[in-house]
FIDOMAR-497607 format. One line per field, with one value per atom (N, C-alpha, C): residue in three letters; x, y, z; residue number from 1. Coordinates in pm, 1 decimal, decimal comma. Atoms other than C-alpha are relative to their C-alpha. Example, Ala and Ser with C-alpha at 12.3 -4.5 7.8 and 13.67 -1.06 7.14 Angstrom:
residuo = ALA	ALA	ALA	SER	SER	SER
X = 89,0	1230,0	90,0	-82,0	1367,0	-77,0
Y = -119,0	-450,0	120,0	-119,0	-106,0	109,0
Z = 0,0	780,0	0,0	-6,0	714,0	73,0
num = 1	1	1	2	2	2
END
This chain:
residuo = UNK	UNK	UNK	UNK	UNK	UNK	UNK	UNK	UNK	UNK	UNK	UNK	UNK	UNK	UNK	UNK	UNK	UNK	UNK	UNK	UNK	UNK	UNK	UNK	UNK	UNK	UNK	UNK	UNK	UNK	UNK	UNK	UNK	UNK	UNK	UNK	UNK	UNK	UNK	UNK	UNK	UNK	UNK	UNK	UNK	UNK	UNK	UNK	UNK	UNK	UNK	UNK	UNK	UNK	UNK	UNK	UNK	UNK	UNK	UNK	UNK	UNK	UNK	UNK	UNK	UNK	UNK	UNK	UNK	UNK	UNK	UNK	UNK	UNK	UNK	UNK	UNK	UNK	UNK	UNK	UNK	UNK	UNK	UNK	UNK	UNK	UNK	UNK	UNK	UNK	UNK	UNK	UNK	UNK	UNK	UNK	UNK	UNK	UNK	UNK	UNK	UNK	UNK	UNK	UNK	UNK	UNK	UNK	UNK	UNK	UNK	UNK	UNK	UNK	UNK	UNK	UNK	UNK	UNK	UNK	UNK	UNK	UNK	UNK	UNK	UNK	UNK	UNK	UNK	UNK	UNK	UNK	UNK	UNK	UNK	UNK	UNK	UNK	UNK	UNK	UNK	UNK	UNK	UNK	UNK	UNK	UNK	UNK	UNK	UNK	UNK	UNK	UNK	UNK	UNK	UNK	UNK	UNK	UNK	UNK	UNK	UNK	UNK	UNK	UNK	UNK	UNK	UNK	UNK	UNK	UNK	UNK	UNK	UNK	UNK	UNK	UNK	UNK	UNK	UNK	UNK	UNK	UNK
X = 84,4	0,0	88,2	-94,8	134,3	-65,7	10,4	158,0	101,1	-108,4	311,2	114,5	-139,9	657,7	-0,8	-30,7	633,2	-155,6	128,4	326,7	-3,8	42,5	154,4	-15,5	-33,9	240,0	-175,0	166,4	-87,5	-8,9	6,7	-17,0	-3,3	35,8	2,8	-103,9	88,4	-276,2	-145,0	100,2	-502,0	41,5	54,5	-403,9	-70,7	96,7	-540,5	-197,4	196,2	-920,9	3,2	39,0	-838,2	-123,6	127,8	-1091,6	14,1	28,1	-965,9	-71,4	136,0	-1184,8	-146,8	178,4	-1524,0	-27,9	73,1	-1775,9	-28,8	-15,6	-1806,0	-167,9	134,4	-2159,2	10,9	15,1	-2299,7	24,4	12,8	-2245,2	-120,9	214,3	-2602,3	27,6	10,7	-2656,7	-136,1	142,9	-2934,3	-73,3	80,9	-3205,3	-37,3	20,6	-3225,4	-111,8	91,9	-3598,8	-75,3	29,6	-3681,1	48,5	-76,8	-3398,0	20,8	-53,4	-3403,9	113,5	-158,8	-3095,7	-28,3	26,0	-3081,0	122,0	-129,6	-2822,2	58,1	-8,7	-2647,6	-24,6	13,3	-2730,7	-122,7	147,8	-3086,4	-101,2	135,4	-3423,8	-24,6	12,1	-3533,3	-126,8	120,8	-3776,0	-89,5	77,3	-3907,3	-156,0	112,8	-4048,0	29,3	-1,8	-3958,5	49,6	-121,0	-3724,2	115,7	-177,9	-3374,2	32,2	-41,7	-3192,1	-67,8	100,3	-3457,1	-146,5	134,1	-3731,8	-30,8	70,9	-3998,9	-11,7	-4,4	-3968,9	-102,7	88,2	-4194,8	-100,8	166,5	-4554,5	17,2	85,8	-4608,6	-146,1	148,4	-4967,3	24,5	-2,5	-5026,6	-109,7	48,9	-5166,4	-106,4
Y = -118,7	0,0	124,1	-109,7	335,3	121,4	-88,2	549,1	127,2	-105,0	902,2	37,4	-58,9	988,7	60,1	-127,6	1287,4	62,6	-39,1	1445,9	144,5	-137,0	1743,4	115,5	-122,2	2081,7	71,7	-81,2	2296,9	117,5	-113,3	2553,5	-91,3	53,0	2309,9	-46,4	26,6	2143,8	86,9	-71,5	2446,8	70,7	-78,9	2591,6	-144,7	81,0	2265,4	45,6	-56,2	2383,8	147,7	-160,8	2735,2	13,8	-30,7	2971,8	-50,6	69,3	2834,7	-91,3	107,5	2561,5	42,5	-57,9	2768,0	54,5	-30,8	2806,9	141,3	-180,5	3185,2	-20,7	-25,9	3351,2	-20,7	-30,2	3307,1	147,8	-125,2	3584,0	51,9	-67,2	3782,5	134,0	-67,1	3935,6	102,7	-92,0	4275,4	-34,3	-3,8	4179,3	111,3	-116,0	4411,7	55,7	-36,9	4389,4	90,9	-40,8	4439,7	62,8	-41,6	4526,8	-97,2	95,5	4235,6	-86,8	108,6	4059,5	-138,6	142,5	3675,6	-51,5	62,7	3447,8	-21,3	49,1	3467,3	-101,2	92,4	3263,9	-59,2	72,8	3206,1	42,7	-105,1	3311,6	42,1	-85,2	3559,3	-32,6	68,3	3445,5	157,6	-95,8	3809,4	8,1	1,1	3839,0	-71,8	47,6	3567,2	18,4	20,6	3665,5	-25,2	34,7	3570,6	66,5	-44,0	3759,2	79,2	-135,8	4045,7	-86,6	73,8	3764,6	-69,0	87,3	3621,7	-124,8	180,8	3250,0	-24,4	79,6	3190,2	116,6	-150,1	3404,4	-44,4	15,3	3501,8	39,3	-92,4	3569,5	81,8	-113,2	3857,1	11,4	1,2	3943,6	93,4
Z = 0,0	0,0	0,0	-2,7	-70,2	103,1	-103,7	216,0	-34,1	54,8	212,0	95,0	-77,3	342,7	51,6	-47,2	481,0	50,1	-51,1	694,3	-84,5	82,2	429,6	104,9	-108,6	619,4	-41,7	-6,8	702,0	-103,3	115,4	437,8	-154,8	162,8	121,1	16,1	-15,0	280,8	-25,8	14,2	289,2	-142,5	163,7	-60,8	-65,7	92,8	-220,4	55,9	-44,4	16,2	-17,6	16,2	-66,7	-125,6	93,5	-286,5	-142,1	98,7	-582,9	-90,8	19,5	-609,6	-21,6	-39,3	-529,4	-101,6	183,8	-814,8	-20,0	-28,9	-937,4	-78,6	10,2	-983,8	-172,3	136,9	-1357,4	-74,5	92,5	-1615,3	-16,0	51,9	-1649,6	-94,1	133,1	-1999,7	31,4	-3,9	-1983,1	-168,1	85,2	-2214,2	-102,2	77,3	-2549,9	34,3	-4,1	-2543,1	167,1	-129,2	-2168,7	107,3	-115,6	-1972,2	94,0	-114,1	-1757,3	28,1	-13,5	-1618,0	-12,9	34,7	-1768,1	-22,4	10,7	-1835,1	-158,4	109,3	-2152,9	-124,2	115,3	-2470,1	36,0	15,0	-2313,6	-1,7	26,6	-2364,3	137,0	-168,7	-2109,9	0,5	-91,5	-1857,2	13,0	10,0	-1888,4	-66,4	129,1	-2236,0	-96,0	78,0	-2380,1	-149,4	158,3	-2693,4	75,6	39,0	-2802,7	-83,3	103,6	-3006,7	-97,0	9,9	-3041,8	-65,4	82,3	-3164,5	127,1	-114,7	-2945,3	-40,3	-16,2	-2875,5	27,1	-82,8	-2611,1	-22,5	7,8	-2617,2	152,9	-121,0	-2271,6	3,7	-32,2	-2133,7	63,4	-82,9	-2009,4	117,0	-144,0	-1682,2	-13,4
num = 1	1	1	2	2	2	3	3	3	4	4	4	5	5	5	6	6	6	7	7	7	8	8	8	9	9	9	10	10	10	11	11	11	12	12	12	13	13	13	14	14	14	15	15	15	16	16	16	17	17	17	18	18	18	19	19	19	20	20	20	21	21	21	22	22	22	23	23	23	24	24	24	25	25	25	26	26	26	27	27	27	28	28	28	29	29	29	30	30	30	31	31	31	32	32	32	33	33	33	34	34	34	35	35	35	36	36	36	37	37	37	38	38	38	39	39	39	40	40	40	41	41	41	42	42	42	43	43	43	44	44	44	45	45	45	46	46	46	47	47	47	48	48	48	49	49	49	50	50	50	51	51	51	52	52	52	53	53	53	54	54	54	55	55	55	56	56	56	57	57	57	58	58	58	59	59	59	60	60	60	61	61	61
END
């Protein structure tokens, strides 16, 4: 069995759990049509276009 030589010191130990690892917030694209903040490359949950064309029909309220 391979065991390790040498006990890992508390500083190499904690850069492998440092922030490096931790997931970063998504990119959010402002919607041409609406203004609303969405996530790039997807239809906005607003009003429903992409790329200045409506996808989805919302109803309206």
């Amino acid at each position: 069995m391979a065991v390790p030589k040498r006990k890992v010191s508390k500083a190499r130990r904690d850069s492998r759990r440092s922030s490096t690892w931790k997931l970063e917030n998504p990119t959010l694209a402002k919607c041409p049509q609406c203004g609303e903040m969405n996530l790039a490359h997807h239809v906005c949950k607003n009003c429903g276009s992409y790329k200045g064309e409506t996808i989805v029909a919302k109803a309206e309220k």
